[in-house]
N, C-alpha and C positions, 0 to 999 in steps of 0.2 A: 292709734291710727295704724292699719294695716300696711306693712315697708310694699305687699304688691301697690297699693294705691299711688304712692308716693314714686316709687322708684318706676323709671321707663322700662317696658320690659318690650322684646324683642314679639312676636306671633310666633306661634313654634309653626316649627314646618308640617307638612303634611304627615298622616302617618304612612311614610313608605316601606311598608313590610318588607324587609329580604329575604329572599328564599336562594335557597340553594339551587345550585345550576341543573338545568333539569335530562334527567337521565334521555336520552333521545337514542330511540328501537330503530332502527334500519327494515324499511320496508322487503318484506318476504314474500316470494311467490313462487309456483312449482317450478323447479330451474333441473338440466340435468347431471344427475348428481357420479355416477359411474358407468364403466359398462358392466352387465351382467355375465359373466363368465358361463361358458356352456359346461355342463357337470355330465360325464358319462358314468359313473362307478352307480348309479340309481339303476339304472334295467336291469345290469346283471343281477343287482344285489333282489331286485322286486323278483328276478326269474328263480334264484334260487329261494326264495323265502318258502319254506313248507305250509304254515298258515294263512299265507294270499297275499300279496299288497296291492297297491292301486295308486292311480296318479289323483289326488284328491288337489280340486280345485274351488275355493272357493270363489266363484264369480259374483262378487260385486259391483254396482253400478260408477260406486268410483273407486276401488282398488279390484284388482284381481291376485289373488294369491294362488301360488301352485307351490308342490313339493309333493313326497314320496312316504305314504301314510306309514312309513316307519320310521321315517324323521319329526322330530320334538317341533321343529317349527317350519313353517314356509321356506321353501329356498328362495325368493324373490317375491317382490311383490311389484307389480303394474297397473298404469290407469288401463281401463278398456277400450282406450284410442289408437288410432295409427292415422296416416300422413303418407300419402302417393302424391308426386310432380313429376312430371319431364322440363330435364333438361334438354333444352332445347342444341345449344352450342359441343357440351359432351355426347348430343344423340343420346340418353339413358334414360332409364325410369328408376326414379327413388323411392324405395320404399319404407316407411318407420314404422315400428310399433309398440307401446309402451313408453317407456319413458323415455327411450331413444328418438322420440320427435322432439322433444327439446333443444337437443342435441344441436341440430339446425335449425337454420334462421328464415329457412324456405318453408321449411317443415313447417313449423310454429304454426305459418298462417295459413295449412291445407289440413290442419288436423278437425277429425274427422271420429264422435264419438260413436261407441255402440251401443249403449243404451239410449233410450228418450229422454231427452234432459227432462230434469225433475221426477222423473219415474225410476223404475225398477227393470223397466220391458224393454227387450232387445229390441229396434227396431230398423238396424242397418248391419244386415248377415253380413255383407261383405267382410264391414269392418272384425264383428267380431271371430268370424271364421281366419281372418288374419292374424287376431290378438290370441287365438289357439296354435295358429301355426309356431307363431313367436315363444308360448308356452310350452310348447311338445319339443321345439328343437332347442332350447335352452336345459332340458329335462336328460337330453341326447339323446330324444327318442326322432334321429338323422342316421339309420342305419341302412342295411341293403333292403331292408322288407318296407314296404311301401303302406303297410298299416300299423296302426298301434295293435302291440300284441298283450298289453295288460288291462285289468280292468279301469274303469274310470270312475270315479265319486265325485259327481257339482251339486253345490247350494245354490239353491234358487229361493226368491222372494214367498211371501204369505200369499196363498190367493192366486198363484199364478198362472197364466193365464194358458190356455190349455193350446193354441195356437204356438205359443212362446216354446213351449216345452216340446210339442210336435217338430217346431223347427230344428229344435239345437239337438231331441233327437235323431233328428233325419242327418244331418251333419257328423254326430259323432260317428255313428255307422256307415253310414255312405261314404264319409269322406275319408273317415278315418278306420275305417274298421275293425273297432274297438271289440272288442272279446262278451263286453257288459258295460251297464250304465246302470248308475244310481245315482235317485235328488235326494236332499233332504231339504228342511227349512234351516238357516243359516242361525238364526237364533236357539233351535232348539238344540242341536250341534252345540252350542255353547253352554247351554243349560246342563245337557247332558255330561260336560267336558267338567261344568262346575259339581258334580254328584247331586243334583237336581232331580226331585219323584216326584210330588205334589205341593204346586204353587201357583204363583201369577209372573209369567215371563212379560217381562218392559222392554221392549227393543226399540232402541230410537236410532237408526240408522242414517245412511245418507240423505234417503228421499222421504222416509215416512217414519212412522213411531206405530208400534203395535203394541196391543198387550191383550196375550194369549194365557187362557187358563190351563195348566198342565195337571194331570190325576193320574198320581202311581204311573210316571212313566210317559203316558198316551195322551196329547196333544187334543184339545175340546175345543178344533176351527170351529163349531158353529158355534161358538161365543166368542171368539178372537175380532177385535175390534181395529178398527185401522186411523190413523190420524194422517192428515197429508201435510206434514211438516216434518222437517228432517235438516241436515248438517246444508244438502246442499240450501234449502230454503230460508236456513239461515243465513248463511252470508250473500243471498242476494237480496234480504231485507237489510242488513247492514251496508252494505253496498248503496241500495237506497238512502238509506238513512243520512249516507256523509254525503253523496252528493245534492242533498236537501241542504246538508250543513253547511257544504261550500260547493254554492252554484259556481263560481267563477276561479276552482281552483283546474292551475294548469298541466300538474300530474296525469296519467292516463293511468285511473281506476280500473281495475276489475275483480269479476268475483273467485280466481285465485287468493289473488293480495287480503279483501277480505277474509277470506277460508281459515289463512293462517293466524289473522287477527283474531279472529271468533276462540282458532285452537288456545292461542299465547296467552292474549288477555283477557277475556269476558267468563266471568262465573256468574254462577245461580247465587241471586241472594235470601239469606237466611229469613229476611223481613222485607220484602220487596217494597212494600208501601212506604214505612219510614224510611226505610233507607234512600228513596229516591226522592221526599222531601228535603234530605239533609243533605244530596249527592255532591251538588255544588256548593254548599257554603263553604266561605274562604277557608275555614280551617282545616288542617289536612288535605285541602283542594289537589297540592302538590302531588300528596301518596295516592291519590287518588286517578289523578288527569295522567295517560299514556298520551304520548308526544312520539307521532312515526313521523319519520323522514324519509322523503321520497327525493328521487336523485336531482341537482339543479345543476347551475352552472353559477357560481359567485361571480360577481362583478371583479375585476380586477383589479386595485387602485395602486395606482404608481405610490409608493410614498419618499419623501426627498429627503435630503441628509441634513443637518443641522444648517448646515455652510450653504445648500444652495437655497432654503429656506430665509437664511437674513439675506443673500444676495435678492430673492426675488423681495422684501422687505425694504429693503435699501432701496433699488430700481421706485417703487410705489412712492417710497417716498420723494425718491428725487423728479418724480415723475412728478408729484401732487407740489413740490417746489415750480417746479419749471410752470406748470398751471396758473399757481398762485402768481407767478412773475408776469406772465401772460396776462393774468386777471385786474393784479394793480397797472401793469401797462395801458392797457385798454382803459380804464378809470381815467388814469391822469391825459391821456388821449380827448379821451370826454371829457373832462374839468378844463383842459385846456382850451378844445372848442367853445365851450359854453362861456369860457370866460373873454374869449375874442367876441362871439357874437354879444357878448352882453357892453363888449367896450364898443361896437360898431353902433348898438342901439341908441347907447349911451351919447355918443357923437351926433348919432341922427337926432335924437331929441332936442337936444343942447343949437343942431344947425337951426331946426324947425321953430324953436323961438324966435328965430331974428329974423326968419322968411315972409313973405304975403300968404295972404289964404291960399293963391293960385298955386303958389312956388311950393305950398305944404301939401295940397290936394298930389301936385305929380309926385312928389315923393314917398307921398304914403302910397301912393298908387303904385310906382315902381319896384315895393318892397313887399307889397301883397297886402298892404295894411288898411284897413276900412276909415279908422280916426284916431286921432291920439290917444284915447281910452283903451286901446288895444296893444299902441305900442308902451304904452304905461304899464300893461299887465303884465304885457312879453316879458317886458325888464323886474318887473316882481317875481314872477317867476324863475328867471335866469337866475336871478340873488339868494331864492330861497334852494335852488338845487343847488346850486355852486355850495351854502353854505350847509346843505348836508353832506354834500362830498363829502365835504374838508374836517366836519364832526365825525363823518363814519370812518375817515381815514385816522382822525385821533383821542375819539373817544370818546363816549360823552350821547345826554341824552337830546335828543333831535327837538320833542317838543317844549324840555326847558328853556334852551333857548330862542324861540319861537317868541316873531313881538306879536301884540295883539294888534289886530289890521285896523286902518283907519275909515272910519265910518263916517269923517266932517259933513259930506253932502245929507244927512238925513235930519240935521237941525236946519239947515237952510228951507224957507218956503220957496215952493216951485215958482211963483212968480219970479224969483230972483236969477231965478236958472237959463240958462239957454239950450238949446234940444241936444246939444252933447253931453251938457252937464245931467239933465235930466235922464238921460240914458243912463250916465254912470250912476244916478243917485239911485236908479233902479237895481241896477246889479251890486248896490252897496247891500239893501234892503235885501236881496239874496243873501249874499257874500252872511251877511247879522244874522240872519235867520239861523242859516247853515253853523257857523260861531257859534252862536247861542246854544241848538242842538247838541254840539260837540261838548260843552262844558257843562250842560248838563247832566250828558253821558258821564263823563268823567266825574262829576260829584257825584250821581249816585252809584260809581264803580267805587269811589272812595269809600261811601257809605257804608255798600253795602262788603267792601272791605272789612270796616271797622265793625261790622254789626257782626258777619262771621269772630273775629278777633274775639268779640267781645262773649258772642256766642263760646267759643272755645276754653277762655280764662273760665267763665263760669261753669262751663262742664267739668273742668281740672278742678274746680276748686270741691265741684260736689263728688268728684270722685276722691278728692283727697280727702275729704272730711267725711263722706259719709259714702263707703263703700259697696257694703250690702244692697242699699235704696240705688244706687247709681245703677247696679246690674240690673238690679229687677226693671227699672225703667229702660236697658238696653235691651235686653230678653224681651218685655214688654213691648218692645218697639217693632224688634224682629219679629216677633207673632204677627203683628199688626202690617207688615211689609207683607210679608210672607200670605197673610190673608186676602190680602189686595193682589195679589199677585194669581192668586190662586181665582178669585172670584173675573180677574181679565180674563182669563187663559179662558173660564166657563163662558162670561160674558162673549168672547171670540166664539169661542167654538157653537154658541148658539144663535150667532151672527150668523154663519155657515150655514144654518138647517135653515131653508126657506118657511119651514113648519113651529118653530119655535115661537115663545112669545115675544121676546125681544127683538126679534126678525121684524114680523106683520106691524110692533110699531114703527120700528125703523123707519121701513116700507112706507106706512102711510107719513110719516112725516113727509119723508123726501118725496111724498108724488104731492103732499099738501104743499111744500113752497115751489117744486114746481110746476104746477098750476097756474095757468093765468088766471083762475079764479079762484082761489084759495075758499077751502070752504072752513066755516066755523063748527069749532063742536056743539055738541047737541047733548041736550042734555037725554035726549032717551031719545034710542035710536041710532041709526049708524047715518053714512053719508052714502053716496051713490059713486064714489071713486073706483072706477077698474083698473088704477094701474097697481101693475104686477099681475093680473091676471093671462098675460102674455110671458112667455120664456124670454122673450127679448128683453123687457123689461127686468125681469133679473140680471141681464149682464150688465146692464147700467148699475143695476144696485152693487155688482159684486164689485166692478172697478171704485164704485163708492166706498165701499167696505173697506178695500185693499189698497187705496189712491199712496203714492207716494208723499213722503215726507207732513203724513199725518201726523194728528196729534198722539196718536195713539202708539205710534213709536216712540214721541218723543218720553210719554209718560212710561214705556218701558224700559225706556235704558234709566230715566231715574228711578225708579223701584229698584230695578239692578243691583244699579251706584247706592242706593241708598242699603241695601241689603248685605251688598257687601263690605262697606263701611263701618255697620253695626260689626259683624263677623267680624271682622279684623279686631274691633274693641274688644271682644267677647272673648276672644283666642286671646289677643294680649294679655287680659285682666283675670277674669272666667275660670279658673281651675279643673270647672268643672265641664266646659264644652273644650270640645276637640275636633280635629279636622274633620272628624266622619261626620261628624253632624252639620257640619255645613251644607249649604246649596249647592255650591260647587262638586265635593266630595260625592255627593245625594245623585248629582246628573253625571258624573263621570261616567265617561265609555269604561275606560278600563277596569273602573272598580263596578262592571255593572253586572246582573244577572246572565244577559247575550255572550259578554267579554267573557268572561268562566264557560260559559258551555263550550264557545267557540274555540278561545286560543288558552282556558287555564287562567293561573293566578296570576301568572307575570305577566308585563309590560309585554307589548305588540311593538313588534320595529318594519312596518309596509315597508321599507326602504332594504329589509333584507331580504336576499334571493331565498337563506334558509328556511327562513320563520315562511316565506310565502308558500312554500313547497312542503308545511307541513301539516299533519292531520291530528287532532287530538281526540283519542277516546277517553269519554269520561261515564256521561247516563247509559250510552249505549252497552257498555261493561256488561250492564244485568237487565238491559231491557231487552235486546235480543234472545238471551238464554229463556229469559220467560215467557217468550212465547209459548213454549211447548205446554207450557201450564197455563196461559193465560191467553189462547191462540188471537182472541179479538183483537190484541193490540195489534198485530198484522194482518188485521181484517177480515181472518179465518172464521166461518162459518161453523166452526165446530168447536166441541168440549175438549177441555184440556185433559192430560193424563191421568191426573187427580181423579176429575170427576168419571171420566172415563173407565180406569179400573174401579173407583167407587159404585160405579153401576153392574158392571159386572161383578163382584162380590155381594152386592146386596138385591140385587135384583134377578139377575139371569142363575145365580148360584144358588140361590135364599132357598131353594128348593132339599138341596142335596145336605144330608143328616151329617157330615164331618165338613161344612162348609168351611170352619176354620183351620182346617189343616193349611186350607193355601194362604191365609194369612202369614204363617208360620216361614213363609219362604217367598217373601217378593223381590226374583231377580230381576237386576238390572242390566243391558248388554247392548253392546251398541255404542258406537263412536261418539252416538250424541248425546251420552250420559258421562262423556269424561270430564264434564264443569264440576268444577269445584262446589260440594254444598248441594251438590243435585240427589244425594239419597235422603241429606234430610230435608230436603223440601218434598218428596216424597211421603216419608216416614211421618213429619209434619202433617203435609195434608190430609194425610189417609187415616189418621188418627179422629180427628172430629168425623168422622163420615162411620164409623164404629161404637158398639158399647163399650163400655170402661173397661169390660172385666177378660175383652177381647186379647189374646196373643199376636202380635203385630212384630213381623222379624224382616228388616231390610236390608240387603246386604247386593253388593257390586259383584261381577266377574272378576275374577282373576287378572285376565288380560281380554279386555273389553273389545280389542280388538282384532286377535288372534285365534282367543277360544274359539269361535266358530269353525277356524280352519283345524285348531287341534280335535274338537271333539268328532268333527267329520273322521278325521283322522284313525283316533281310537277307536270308530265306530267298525273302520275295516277289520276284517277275520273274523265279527262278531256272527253267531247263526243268523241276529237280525239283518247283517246285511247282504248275506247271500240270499235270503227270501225276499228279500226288497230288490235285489239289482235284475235290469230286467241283459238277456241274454240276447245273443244277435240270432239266433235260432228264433225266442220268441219275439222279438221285433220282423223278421222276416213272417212269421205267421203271421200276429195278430196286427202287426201296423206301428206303427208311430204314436197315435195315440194312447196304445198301453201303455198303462200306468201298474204298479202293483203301492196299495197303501201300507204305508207303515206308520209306528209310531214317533218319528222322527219326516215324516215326507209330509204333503198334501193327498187330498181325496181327492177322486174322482170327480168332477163334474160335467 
């Protein structure tokens, strides 16, 4: 015999996995961070330089960088925002620009961008002829001469638009009277910074992703392709995406906080599809799930000292004394009463014997009483509370001592009787009835006492003798619960659909009894009943369906009961089931698919200010990043980069005799390529869209975010870019709309 069968064993507890306490990130957003110190030693140094320098700016839609093309990197980097209020009570106007709107708390909410959100395109001069002023006098170019007197170098967008460049022309000469001006494209600038001749440039930048074919050099815009997804278009799809996840959280989102989310935690994943089937499952969930916290306020809780903890202990209890004292007073108060009126009764009975009819009639009349069958009960009743008091004050069970009540009047024939006696021999015949019912309740409670007992010994004994057959028949039993339980839930839910078949019977039962004419079935053929052809008529059925304290409740909590009774045997005995496998474990919130997306592996505590005020990224990690490859998931109408440069390599290229040279070099560049795993999900996809015996070479920028301003940089004192930069001589001839092409700029259009 097996010692589990025999010996009592415990249900083991739940399986409560621990996890370690989870690292919890501090929510981040653009805050200001120093001031920018004004540099003067850059003019003199650009005035004596023999081979030229220039104030090279690269203008982007969310940083703007500037510095002095003979410095290695940017002196400063700014958004291309600023921020004007009056104050009203100082009389003043405040001006910000750059990261100095941060700075204040006025600022904050008057800032005011220069490009078009989502775009590339300037669309508010003000501002950005301010965030130039802010870059010139930071530069120290704040002297007595009221124009710039060195040349200028900006990067501008792919494509750009020829209004845009007109503008910021007319600007730099007009306003500033700059010497010369030269664009280039911001990307190529980088390519060129990386020793870049012949390839495929990837630029995924703020607002867009491009990728541009380069040949020895010279830039081939009319195959350059454009995607409309970008850094900033990310974190306003993640932005959506948490407040999809937590409609009712009370943090105040935005797509900042995002931005740094997308930077900190979300990469490109190597296998996008498996991996986002396995994303949540419990294992590893932890290293997985980022937990940000956003700022709250905790609840405060006093906590009290040992001493004043038993005193308030002590007080409850003496408090729940003084009650009890209360409670037996009031008792023997009532016991006392009931036992005066039962001796007054007692008297008056006892007088009532030895009176006339007349002399007994005023007396029971005086005392509210109809006949002596009444004050006979009074006094039965008095006897029987008086003598629970006095049991429940000393222990003991009520209905043991309980006599069986006397039934003499229902052997006597009525003729015998007179109309009082006959009354009472009627309420005896109750009184039996009622008796009778009561003790037959209680035999079959006994009964069925003994039949559970009995039931029990013989389950014990088959568990103890024959083990194996006992599980099977408890496992057995559970299926067979568990099945009925399953075919309610259907059976319910096809209660619900007016169109089901189990409906339309329902239906005609309940319109068949209620009918005043009940119709019979037929054996071929239907009947002429229209109820339920009315909507009204279905409300009646739905209250039918859902009436309170049906049966159909009750038969759900035993399924329950009876489900979870088996389970409990199963875990006790069972070796081989465990809490996951139960019902309960199976419907848990916490351990459910929702519970992991939403809050992670751990436990959820609603009652904390912390857990409520916090955001967990987990799927979102790699489903934002992939958009850029995958653009549908965010509803984009367009081909990912993948297929994107795959079309340009095999299609628009497929022509040209050294088409694989630019296989040989596909740069990456752009802020929106610093995910993690993002060149070989590249390298990956670009591989099947190839023959085998093809040279495929992928490789990143340097500094993905920088090159652009160094290679502009580099690019100053070269012959290429005094033939490119257009002179204030020829903008006074030819206009603002001159352009001169180069191999680093845009064409003419």
């Amino acid at each position: 015999m097996a010692p589990s069968a025999v010996e009592e064993q415990q249900a083991p507890l739940p399986n409560a996995q621990t996890y370690p306490p989870a690292k919890i990130y501090p929510v981040n957003e653009t805050r200001f961070e120093k001031i920018i110190e004004q540099t003067n030693d850059g003019h003199a140094k650009a005035l004596s330089s023999q081979n030229g320098a220039a104030i090279v700016i690269d203008n982007g839609s969310h940083a703007v960088r500037a510095g002095w093309s003979f410095d290695e990197s940017p002196r400063f980097t700014i958004p291309p925002i600023m921020a004007k209020y009056r104050d009203r009570k100082a009389g003043k106007t405040f001006s910000f620009a750059g990261s100095d709107c941060y700075a204040d708390t006025t600022a904050r909410s008057h800032i005011r961008p220069a490009f078009e959100v989502g775009t590339g395109i300037v669309s508010n001069w003000d501002v950005m002829e301010h965030v130039l002023d802010y870059v010139f006098l930071k530069l120290g170019m704040n002297g007595d001469s009221d124009s710039i007197d060195v040349p200028i170098v900006m990067t501008e967008a792919v494509a750009n638009l020829p209004y845009s460049r007109k503008s910021m022309t007319e600007i730099i000469f007009e306003c500033y009277g700059a010497p010369s001006l030269a664009y280039g494209i911001d990307s190529l600038f980088s390519y060129r910074h990386n020793n870049g001749r012949t390839g495929v440039v990837v630029s995924s930048a703020h607002t867009s992703t491009h990728v541009i074919p380069v040949y020895n050099g010279k830039v081939m815009l009319g195959h350059a392709t454009r995607l409309n997804w970008g850094g900033y278009q990310a974190s306003e799809y993640l932005l959506k995406l948490l407040r999809l996840k937590y409609p009712m959280f009370t943090g105040k989102s935005n797509a900042s906080q995002t931005e740094h989310m997308l930077k900190e935690y979300c990469y490109n994943s190597k296998d996008y599809e498996n991996e986002l089937k396995g994303y949540l499952n419990w294992e590893g969930l932890e290293d997985r799930d980022i937990v940000i916290q956003y700022p709250f306020t905790e609840e405060i809780v006093v906590e009290k000292s040992e001493e004043e903890l038993a005193r308030i202990a002590e007080r409850k209890k003496e408090s729940g004394r003084r009650l009890q004292e209360q409670a037996a007073k009031l008792r023997l108060e009532r016991l006392i009463k009931k036992e005066q009126d039962l001796e007054y009764y007692k008297n008056l009975h006892a007088k009532i014997a030895d009176e006339t009819k007349k002399e007994t009639r005023r007396l029971l009349d005086s005392n509210d009483l109809k006949d002596e069958t009444e004050l006979e009960r009074i006094m039965r009743d008095l006897e029987k509370a008086i003598k629970k008091a006095r049991t429940k004050d000393v222990g003991g069970d009520v209905e043991e001592d309980q006599e069986a009540p006397n039934f003499d009047l229902l052997e006597v024939p009525d003729e015998e009787l007179d109309e009082v006696q006959l009354k009472a021999k009627r309420q005896q015949k109750l009184m039996k009835s009622n008796y009778d019912a009561r003790q037959r309740a209680k035999a079959e409670k006994e009964a069925e006492r003994a039949r559970i007992a009995e039931e029990e010994r013989l389950d014990t004994e088959r568990r103890e003798n024959d083990l194996d057959s006992w599980l099977d028949e408890k496992r057995q039993a559970r299926f067979d619960t568990l099945e009925k339980i399953k075919e309610r839930d259907r059976l319910k839910a096809d209660l619900g659909n007016r169109k089901s078949l189990a409906s339309q019977i329902r239906m005609k039962s309940i319109a068949n009894l209620a009918s005043d004419t009940p119709t019979k079935k037929r054996r071929r053929g239907g009947d002429d009943d229209d109820f339920g052809a009315n909507d009204d008529d279905w409300g009646v059925y739905r209250q039918i369906t859902v009436g309170e304290n049906s049966d159909d409740e009750h038969e759900e909590e035993d399924l329950a009961a009876t489900l979870k009774s088996l389970e409990q045997e199963l875990l006790q005995y069972d070796p081989q089931f465990d809490y996951d496998q139960t019902q309960e474990a199976q419907s848990d919130w916490s351990r459910s698919l929702l519970h992991a997306f939403a809050r992670g592996p751990r436990p959820f505590d609603p009652a904390s200010q912390a857990e409520l005020n916090q955001l967990h990224l987990n799927v979102e990690r790699i489903r934002v990043p992939e958009v850029v490859f995958r653009p549908s998931i965010a509803g984009v109408d367009q081909s990912g980069i993948v297929e994107i440069a795959g079309d340009v390599l095999n299609q628009r290229l497929s022509g040209m005799p050294n088409r694989d040279e630019f296989l040989r070099d596909v740069f990456l560049t752009g802020g929106n390529t610093l995910f993690e795993n993002f060149d070989e999900r590249v390298r990956g996809g670009l591989r099947p869209l190839l023959s085998a015996d093809v040279e495929l070479h992928v490789r990143r920028a340097k500094d993905a975010l920088l090159d652009a301003w160094r290679g502009a940089a580099s690019w100053v004192g070269t012959p290429a870019w005094k033939e490119a930069a257009i002179s204030r001589e020829e903008y006074l001839e030819k206009g603002a709309e001159y352009i001169k092409e180069h191999d680093m700029g845009n064409s003419y259009v």
